[in-house]
N, C-alpha and C positions, 0 to 999 in steps of 0.2 A: 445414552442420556447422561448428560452432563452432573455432576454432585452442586451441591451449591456452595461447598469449599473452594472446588476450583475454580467453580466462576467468579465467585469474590476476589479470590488469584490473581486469573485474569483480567478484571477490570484493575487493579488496584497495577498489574505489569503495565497496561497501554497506558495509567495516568504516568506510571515512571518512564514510560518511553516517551510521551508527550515533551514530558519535563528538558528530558536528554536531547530529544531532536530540536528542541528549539532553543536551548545549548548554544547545539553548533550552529543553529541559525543566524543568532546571535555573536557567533563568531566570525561566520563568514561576512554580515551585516557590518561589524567593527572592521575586518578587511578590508571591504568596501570601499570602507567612509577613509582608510590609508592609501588605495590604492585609486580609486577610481575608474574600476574595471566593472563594463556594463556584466561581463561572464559571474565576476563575483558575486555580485546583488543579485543573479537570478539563482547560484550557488543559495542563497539565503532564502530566498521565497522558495525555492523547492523544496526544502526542510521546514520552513514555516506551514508550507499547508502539509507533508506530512504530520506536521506534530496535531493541525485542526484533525488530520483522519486519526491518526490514534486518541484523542480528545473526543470524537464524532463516534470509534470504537465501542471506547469504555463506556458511551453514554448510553446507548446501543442495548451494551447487555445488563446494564443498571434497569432499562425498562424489560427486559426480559425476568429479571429479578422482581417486580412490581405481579408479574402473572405468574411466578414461578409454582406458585399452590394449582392456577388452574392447567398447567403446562404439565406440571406433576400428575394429575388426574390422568394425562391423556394415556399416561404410560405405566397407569396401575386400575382403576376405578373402571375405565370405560373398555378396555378389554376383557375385562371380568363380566359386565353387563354384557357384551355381543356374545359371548365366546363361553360363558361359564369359567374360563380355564385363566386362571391370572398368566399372559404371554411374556415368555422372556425381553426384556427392552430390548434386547439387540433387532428380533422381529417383529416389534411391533411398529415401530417407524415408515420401513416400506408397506404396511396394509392398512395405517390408518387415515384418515384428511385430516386427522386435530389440527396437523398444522397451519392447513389451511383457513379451519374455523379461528384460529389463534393470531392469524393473523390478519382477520376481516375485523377481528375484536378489538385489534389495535387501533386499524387503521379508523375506525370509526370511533373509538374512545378517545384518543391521544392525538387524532387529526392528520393529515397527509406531511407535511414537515418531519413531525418524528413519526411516522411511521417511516420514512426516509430514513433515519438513522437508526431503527428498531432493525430495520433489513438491509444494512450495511451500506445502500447506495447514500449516503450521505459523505463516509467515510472514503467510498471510491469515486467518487465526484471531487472532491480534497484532492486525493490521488492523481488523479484524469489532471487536474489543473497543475499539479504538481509536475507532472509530465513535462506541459507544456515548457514551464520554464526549463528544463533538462534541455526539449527540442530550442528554448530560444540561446541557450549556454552552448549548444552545442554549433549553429548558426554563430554566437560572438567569438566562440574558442578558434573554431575550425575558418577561417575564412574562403574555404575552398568548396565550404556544401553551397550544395547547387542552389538557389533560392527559390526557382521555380515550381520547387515541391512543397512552398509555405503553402500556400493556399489549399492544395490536395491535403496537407496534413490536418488543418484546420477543420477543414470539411470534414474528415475523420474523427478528429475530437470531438467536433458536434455532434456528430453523431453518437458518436459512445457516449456523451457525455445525456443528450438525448435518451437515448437504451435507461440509461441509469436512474433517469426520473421516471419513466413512466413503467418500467416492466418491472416485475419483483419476484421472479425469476433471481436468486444469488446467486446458483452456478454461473449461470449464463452472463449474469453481469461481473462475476468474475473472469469468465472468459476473455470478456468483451478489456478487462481491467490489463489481462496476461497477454492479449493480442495487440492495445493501445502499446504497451512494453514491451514488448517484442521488437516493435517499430521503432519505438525511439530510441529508447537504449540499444537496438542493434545498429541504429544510426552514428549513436555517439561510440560503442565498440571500431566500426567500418573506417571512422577518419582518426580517432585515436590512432586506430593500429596502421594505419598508412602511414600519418606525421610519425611515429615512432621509426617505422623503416627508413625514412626520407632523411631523418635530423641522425648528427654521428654524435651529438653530444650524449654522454651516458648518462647524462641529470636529466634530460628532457626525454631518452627514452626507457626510464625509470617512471618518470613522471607519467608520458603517456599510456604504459603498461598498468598503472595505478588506475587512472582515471578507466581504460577498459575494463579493470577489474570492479571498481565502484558499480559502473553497469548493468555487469554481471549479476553482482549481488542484487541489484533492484528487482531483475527477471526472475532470480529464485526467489525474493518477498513476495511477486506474485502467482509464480508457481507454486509456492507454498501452502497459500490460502487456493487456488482452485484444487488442491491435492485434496486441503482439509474438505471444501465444499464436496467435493466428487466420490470421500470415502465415507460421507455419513455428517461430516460435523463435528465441533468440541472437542479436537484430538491435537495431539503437541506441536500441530504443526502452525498453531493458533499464536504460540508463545517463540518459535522459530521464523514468523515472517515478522515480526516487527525487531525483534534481534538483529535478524539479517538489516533492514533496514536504516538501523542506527551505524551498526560497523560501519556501512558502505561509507557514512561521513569521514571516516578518517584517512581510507583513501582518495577520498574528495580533495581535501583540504591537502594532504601530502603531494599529490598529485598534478595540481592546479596551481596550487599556491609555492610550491616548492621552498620552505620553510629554510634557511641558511644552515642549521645543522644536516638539512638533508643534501644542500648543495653541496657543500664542504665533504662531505661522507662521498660523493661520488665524484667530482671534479681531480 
């Protein structure tokens, strides 16, 4: 069970990380409009809708804060009534349905839209979309990925992205969030790490080693939160995926853009 300090914490961290990731959105966006690289602009929309999911986050648990008296009951009042015995919180989680009841209450008070963002699939639909632009960056970077996998890829993002509106299941569509990333970002890892073998320049396999690693970081943001989902919920790993999240922008941007201080440093 979460305190209600920390979760103020936490909403108060995703609005700062919103702020940040659309930041560099906005940087990559200004890039852009100097360079005229389709890779860059989706560089920019990829961080724009992560900043809607950390936005879509905080909002999330602002409405869990709205039930927090009756959420609190579930975990002191109503094991008392079944049980006589007040249950330590750590056990009472896996024996009781509150949660379920808690979130029929939502979903029927507050209406299906936010109840979408009460249960996180708001936040990973942002994400899912965020993807896409990775897989269309990865398509303008690489001109060597195969294209015939657009459409199979598609059809998989619909699908998750599908999963995400109707089931409410969080682990599971975390899952679904850590498997869509898996895919893409091991895509954009697989021809990164080829072009870096293939090119002898040391700035561009610099670069390309960058841009594999930005990736990386994406797959532990989502690792992260199915870790939190899978050990119960409300644990550090909450405040370590969107962290992770933001750094990967500076190997983006280093990466991609290969900044003339960074040229100069290794030419």
């Amino acid at each position: 069970m979460i305190s209600s300090a920390i979760l103020y914490q936490l909403v108060i961290y995703e609005i700062l990380m919103a702020v940040l990731l659309l930041a560099f959105s906005i940087i990559f966006a200004v890039r852009y409009r100097q360079k005229q690289r389709k890779a860059i602009r989706y560089l920019s929309l990829t961080y724009l809708m992560f900043t809607f999911g950390a936005l879509f986050a905080a909002y999330g648990h602002l409405i869990y804060t709205k039930y927090w008296g009756l959420i609190l009951m579930d975990y002191t009042l109503v094991p008392f009534l079944l049980t006589g015995y007040f249950i330590p919180l750590d056990f009472v989680r896996p024996v009781l349905l509150f949660d379920q009841l808690t979130l029929s209450l939502v979903l029927h008070a507050e209406g299906y839209p936010i109840f979408l963002v009460y249960q996180w699939s708001a936040a990973l639909i942002a994400a899912a979309i965020g993807h896409l632009f990775i897989y269309l960056f990865t398509l303008e970077a690489f001109k060597e990925v195969k294209r015939k996998y657009v459409v199979p890829y598609l059809i998989f993002l619909g699908v998750v992205i599908a999963f995400l509106i109707g089931n409410i299941n969080i682990t599971f569509n975390w899952f679904l969030a850590f498997t869509l990333g898996l895919v893409t970002q091991g895509l954009l890892i697989y021809y990164a790490i080829k072009a870096m073998r293939l090119t002898d320049s040391k700035v561009y396999k610099r670069g390309f080693l960058l841009v594999s690693f930005t990736a990386l970081l994406f797959i532990l943001f989502f690792m992260s939160y199915l870790v939190d989902s899978l050990i119960g919920g409300w644990t550090i790993f909450l405040f370590v995926g969107w962290t992770l999240a933001l750094i990967s922008a500076v190997p983006t941007y280093i990466g991609y853009i290969l900044p003339d201080w960074f040229r100069k440093r290794y030419e």
